[in-house]
C-alpha positions as CSV (number, residue, x, y, z in Angstrom):
1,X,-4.6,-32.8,15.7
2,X,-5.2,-30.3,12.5
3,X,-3.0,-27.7,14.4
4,X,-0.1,-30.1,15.2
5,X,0.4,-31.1,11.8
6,X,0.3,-27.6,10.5
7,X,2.9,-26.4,13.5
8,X,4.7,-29.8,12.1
9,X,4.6,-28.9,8.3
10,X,5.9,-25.3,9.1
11,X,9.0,-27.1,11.1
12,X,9.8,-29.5,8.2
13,X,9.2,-26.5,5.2
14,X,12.0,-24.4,7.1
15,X,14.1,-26.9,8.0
16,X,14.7,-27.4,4.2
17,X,15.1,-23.4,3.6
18,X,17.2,-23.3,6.4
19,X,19.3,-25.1,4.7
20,X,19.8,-23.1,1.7
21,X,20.1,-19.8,3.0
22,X,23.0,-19.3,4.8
23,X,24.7,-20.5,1.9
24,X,22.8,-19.0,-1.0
25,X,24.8,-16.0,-1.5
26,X,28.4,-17.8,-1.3
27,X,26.9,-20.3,-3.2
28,X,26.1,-18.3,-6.3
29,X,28.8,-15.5,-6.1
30,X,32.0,-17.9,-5.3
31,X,30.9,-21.3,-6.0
32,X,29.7,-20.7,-9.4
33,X,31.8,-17.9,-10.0
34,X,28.7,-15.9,-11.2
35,X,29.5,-13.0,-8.5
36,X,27.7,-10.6,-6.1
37,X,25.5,-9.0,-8.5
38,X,23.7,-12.1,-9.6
39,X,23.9,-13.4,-6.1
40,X,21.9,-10.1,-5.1
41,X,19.8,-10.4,-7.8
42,X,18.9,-13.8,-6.6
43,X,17.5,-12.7,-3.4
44,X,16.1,-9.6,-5.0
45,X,13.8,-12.2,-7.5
46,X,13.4,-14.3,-4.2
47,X,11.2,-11.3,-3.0
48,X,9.7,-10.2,-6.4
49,X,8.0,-13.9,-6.6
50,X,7.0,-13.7,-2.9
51,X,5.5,-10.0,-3.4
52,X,3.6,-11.4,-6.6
53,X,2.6,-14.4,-5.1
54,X,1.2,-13.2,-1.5
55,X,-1.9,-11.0,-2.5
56,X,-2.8,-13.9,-5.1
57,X,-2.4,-16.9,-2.8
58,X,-4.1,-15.0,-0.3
59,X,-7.1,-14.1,-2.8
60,X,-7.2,-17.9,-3.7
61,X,-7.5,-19.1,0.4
62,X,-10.4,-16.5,0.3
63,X,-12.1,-18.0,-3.4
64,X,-11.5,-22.0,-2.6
65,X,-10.5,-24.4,-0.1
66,X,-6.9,-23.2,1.8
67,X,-5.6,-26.5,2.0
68,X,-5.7,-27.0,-1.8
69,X,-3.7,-23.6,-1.9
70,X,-1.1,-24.4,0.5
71,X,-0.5,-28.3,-1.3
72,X,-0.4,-26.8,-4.4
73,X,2.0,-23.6,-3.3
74,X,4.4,-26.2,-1.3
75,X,4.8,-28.7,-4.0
76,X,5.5,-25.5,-6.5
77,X,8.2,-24.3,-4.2
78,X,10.0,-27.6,-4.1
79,X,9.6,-28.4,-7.6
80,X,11.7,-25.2,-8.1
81,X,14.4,-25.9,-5.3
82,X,14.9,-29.7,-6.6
83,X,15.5,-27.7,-10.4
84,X,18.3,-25.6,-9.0
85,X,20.3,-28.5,-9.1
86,X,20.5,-28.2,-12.6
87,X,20.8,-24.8,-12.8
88,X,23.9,-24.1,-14.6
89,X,23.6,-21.0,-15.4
90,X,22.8,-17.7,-14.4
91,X,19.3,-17.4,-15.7
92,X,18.3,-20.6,-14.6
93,X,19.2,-19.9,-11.2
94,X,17.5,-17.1,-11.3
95,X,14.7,-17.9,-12.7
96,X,14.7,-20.7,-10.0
97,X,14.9,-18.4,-6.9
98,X,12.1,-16.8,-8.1
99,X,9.7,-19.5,-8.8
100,X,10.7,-20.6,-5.6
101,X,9.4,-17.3,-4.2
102,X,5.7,-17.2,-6.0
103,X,5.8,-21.0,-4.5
104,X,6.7,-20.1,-0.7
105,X,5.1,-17.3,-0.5
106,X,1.7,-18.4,-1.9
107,X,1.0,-20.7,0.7
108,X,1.6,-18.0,3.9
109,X,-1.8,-16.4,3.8
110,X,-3.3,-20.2,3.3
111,X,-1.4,-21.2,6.5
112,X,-2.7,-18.8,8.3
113,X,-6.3,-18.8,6.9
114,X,-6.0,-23.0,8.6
115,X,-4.4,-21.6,11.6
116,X,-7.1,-19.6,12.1
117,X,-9.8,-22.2,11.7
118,X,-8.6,-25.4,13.1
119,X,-8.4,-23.3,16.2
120,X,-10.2,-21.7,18.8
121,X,-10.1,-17.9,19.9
122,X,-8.4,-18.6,23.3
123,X,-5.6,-20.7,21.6
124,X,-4.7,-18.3,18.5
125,X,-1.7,-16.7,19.9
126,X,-0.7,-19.9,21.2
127,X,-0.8,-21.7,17.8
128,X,0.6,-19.4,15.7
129,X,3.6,-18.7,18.1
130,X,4.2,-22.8,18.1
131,X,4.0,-22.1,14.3
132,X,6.8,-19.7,14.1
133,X,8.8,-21.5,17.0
134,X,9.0,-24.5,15.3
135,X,9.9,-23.1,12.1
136,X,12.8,-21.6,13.8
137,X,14.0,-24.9,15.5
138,X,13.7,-26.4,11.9
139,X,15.4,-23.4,10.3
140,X,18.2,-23.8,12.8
141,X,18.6,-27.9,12.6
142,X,18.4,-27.4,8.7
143,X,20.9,-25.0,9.0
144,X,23.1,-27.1,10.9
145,X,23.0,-30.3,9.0
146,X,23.4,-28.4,5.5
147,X,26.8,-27.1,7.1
148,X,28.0,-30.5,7.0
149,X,26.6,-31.4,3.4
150,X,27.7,-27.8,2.1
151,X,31.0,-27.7,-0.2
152,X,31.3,-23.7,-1.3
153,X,34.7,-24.7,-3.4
154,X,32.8,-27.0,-5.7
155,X,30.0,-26.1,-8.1
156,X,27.9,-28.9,-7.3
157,X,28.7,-28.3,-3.5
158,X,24.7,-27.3,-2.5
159,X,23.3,-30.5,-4.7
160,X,22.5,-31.9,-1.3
161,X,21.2,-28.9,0.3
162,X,18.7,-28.6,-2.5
163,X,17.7,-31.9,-2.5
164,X,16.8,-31.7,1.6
165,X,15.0,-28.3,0.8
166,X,12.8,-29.8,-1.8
167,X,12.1,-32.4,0.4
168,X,11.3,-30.3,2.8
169,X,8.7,-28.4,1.3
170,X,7.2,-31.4,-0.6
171,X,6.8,-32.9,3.0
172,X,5.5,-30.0,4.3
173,X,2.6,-30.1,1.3
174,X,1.9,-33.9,2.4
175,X,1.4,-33.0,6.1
176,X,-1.2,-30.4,5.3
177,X,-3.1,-32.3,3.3
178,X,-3.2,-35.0,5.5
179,X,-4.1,-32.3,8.3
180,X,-7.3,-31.0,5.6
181,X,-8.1,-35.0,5.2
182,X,-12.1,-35.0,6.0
183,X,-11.9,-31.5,7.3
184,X,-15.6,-29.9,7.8
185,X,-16.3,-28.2,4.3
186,X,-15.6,-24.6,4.6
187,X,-18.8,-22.4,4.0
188,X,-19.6,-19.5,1.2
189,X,-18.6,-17.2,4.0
190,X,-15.5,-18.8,5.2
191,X,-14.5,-18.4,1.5
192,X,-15.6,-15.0,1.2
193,X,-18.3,-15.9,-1.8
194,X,-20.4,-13.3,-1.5
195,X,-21.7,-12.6,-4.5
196,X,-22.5,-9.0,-3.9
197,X,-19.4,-8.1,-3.5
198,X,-17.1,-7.7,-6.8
199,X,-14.5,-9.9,-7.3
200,X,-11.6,-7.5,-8.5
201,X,-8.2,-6.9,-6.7
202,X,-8.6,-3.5,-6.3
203,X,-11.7,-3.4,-5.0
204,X,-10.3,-5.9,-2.4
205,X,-7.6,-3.4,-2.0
206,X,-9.7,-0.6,-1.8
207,X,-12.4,-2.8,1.2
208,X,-8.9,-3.2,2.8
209,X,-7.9,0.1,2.9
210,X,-11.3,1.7,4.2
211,X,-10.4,0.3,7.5
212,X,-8.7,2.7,9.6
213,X,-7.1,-0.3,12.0
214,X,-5.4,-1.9,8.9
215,X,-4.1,1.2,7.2
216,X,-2.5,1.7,10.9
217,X,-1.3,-2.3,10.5
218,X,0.1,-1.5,7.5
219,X,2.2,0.9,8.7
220,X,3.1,-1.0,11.6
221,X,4.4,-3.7,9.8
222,X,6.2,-1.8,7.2
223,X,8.2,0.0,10.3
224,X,9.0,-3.5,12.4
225,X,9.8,-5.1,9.2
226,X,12.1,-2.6,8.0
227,X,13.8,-2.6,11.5
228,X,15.1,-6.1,11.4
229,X,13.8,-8.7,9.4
230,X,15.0,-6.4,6.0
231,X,18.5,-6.5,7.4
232,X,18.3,-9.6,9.0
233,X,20.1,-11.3,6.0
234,X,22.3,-9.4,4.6
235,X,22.6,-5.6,5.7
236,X,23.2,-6.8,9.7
237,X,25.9,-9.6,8.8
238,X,27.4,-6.7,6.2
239,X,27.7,-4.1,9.2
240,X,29.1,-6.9,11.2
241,X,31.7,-7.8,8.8
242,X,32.7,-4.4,7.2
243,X,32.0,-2.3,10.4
244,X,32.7,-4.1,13.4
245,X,35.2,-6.5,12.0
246,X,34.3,-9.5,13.2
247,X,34.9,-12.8,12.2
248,X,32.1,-14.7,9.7
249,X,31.5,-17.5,12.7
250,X,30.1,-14.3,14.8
251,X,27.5,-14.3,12.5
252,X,26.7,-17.3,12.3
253,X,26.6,-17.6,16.3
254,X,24.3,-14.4,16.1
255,X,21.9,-16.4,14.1
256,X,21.8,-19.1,15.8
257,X,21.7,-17.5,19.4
258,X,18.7,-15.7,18.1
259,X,16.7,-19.0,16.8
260,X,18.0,-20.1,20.2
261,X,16.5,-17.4,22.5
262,X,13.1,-17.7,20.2
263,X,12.7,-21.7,21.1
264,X,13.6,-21.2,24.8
265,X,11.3,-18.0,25.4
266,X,8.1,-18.5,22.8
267,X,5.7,-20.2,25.2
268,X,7.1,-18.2,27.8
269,X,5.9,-14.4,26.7
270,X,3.0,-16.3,24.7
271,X,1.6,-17.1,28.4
272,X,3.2,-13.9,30.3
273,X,1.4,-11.6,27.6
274,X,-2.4,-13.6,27.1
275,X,-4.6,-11.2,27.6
276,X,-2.9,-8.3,26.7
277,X,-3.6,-5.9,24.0
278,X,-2.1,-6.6,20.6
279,X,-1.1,-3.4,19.7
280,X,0.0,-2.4,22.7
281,X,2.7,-5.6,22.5
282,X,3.7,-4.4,19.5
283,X,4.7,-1.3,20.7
284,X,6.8,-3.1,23.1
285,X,8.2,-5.1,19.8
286,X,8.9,-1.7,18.5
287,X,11.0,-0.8,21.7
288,X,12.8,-3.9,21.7
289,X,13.9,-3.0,18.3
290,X,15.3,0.2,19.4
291,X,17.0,-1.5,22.1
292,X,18.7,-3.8,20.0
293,X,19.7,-1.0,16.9
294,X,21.0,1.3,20.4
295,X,23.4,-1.8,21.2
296,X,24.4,-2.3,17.8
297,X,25.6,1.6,17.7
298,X,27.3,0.9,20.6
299,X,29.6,-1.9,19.4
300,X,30.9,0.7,17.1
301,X,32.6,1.9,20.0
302,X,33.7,-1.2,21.6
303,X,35.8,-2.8,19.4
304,X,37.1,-4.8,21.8
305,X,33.6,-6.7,22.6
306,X,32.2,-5.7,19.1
307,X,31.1,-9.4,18.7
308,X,29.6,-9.9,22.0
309,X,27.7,-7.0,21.3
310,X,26.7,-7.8,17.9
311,X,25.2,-11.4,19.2
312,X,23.8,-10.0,21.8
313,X,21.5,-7.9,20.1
314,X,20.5,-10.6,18.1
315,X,19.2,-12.3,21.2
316,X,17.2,-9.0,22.0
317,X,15.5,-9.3,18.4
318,X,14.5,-12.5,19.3
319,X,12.8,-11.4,22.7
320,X,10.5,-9.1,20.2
321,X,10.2,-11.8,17.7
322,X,8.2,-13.8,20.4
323,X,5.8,-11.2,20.8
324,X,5.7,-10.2,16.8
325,X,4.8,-13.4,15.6
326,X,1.9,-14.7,17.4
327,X,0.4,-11.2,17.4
328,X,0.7,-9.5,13.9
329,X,-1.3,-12.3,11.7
330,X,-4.5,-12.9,14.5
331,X,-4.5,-8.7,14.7
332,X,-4.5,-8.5,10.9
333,X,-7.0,-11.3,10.5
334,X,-9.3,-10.2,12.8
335,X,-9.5,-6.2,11.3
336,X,-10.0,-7.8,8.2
337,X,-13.4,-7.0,6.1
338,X,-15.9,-9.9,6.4
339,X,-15.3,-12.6,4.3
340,X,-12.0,-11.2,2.7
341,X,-9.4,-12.8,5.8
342,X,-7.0,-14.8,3.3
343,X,-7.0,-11.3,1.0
344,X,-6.0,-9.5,3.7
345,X,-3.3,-11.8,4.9
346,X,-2.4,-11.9,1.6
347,X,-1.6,-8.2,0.9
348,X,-0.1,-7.8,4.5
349,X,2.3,-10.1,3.7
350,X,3.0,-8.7,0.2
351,X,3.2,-5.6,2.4
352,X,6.2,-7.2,4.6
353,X,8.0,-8.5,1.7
354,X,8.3,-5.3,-0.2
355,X,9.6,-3.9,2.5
356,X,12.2,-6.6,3.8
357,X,13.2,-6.4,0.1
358,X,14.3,-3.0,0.5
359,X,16.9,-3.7,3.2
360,X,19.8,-5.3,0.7
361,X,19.5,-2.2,-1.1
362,X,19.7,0.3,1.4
363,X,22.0,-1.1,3.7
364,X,24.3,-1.4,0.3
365,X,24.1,2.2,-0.2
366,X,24.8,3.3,3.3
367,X,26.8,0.5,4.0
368,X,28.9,0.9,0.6
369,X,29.3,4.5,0.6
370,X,30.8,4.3,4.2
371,X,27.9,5.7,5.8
372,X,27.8,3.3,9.0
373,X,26.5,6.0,11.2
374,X,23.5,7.2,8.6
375,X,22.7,3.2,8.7
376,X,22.4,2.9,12.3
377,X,20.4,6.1,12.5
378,X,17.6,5.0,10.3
379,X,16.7,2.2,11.7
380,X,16.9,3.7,15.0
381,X,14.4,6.3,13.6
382,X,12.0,3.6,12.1
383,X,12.1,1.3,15.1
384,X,10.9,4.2,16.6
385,X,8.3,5.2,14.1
386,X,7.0,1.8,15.0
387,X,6.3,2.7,18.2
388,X,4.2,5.5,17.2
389,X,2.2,3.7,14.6
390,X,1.7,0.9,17.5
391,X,0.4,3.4,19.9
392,X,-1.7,4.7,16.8
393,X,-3.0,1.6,16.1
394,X,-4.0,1.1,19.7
395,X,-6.2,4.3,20.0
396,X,-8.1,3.2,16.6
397,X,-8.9,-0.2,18.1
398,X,-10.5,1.2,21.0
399,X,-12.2,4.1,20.0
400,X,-15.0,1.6,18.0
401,X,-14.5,-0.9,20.8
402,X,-15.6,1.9,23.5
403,X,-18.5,2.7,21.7
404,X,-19.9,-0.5,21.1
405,X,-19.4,0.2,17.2
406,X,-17.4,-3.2,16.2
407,X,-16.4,-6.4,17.8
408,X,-13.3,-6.7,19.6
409,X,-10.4,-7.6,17.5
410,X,-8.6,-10.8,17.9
411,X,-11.9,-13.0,18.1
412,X,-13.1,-14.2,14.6
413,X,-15.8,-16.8,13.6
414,X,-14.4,-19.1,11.2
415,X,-14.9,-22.6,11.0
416,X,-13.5,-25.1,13.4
């Protein structure tokens, strides 16, 4: 019952960012009349507060009990989307996006510290894929209904779209802490209180580190992150727009063809790949992502089908997205130092955010400066590089697991 509230929370908390997303951008650049650079520079702050607010939450799920840290995160995050309806000015809104970032992100590692202990080893990949597969069927309704609400040629036109999205996360917080309701107490080691070890980040950063399997994760992530979840918001719909020239709805169909394909193939791959290495899936993730960056350099070339091929590779993303996301956390979680799981979550998923922050800047340099083909080639390289790391990442996991040195990954003790 725990895990079907938290697989419920995470459906309600995106159904209110999906509806403020799409329309973020238009929102502040046309709407307000503020323009791109602030509307960039809202996203950009988006990421700052998440990168801030990961390795901290993720310390916190460590130090006390997750559910506290989740509640608390998820009533943040919609304190600050129900104030952007005031926000009347630049700085405000800015200031907004941000907070709304420390408060979104914060909770992640927390999430996934519960995930991890309301269920057992056999269901991990299970859970965490229902996790992500309902957030995408509640991005995607939110989304939806928001397009309805949404009025980009009146300043007040999101109001409504705020209000659902602060609602959304407050709900979200409410669920989870009905979920935690008479939960068994967590123990000193569940919380990581070991009172040998010092308590400083960078010692946590430097336990992390010493682990050859997570400095391999690292890179792992860094590579699939860059290659499509960085330009999944704005440097993919940019190519699409300025490149391919197709029309705005394309987009949007992309999108929604890809939350589509996620819904209808999750459990699918989730049962077709149990039992199957993690790193060796995410290779496959990585080759997916190559797939999909080889079609997108092909709709260059076929203008007349540019679209078809532009949504189509979305739907190849998503094929990889089944696999990345019930994989990437239990992996990580399970090569984590004893004691320090919601740390290590924590920085992994600061980790991801840097990176996906990087994508609005370089795919406005390449994209801006006309250099399509330098664009496409990058990522074509790093989803690529990903594959290597995978394979890398692979070989470390089993060289201690052949010996008889560590357990295998993926199984963790943590309490049910």
């Amino acid at each position: 019952m725990r895990a079907r509230l938290l697989i419920l929370s995470s459906a309600v908390a995106m159904l209110g960012w999906g509806a403020v997303l799409p329309y973020q951008y238009a929102y502040a650049a046309s709407a307000r009349g503020w323009g791109g650079l602030v509307a960039a520079a809202a996203s950009t702050l988006f990421s700052v507060g998440a990168l801030v607010a990961a390795p901290v939450g993720g310390r916190l799920a460590d130090r006390v009990d997750p559910v506290a840290v989740a509640v608390v995160a998820k009533l943040a995050a919609a304190v600050a989307m129900a104030a952007l309806v005031a926000a009347d000015a630049p700085a405000t809104f800015l200031f907004g996006m941000f907070a709304f970032g420390l408060g979104v992100t914060a909770a992640m590692p927390a999430q996934s510290v519960l995930a991890l202990r309301w269920t057992g080893d056999a269901d991990r990949r299970r859970v965490f894929a229902w996790v992500f597969t309902a957030g995408s069927l509640g991005m995607a309704i939110g989304a939806f209904v928001a397009g309805y609400l949404v009025d980009l040629d009146r300043p007040d036109g999101m109001t409504g779209a705020f209000l659902i999205a602060a609602a959304g996360f407050a709900l979200s917080g409410l669920l989870i802490a009905v979920a935690g309701h008479r939960a068994p107490a967590p123990t000193a080691y569940d919380l990581g209180d070991d009172p040998a070890r010092p308590l400083g980040g960078l010692h946590a950063l430097r336990a992390i580190w010493a682990v050859p399997a997570l400095r391999w994760t690292a890179v792992v992530t860094v590579t699939l992150a860059l290659g499509f979840y960085a330009q999944f918001e704005s440097g993919l719909p940019a190519y699409a727009l300025t490149s391919l020239d197709v029309a705005e709805r394309t987009v949007g169909l992309a999108a929604a063809v890809n939350c589509v394909v996620i819904i209808a193939l999750q459990m699918v791959v989730v049962r077709l790949t149990a039992g199957h290495s993690g790193a060796g899936l995410l290779m496959i993730v990585g080759g997916i992502w190559t797939l999909s960056w080889v079609l997108l350099s092909a709709a260059l070339f076929t203008p007349a089908v540019a679209g078809a091929v532009f949504v189509t590779s979305f739907a190849v993303f998503a094929v990889g997205e089944t696999m990345y996301a019930p994989i990437l956390n239990p992996l990580t979680a399970s090569l984590a130092p004893e004691g320090m799981v919601g740390t290590t979550l924590g920085v992994f998923t600061a980790v991801q955010t840097g990176a996906s922050a990087l994508g609005p800047l370089v795919a406005g340099v390449l994209l801006g400066a006309g250099m399509t083909g330098g664009f496409l080639g990058l990522h074509l390289l790093i989803s690529l590089g990903a594959i290597v790391a995978a394979a890398r990442l692979r070989a470390v996991i089993r060289r201690p697991a052949e010996t008889g040195a560590v357990p295998e990954p993926e199984v963790l003790t943590l309490a049910a």
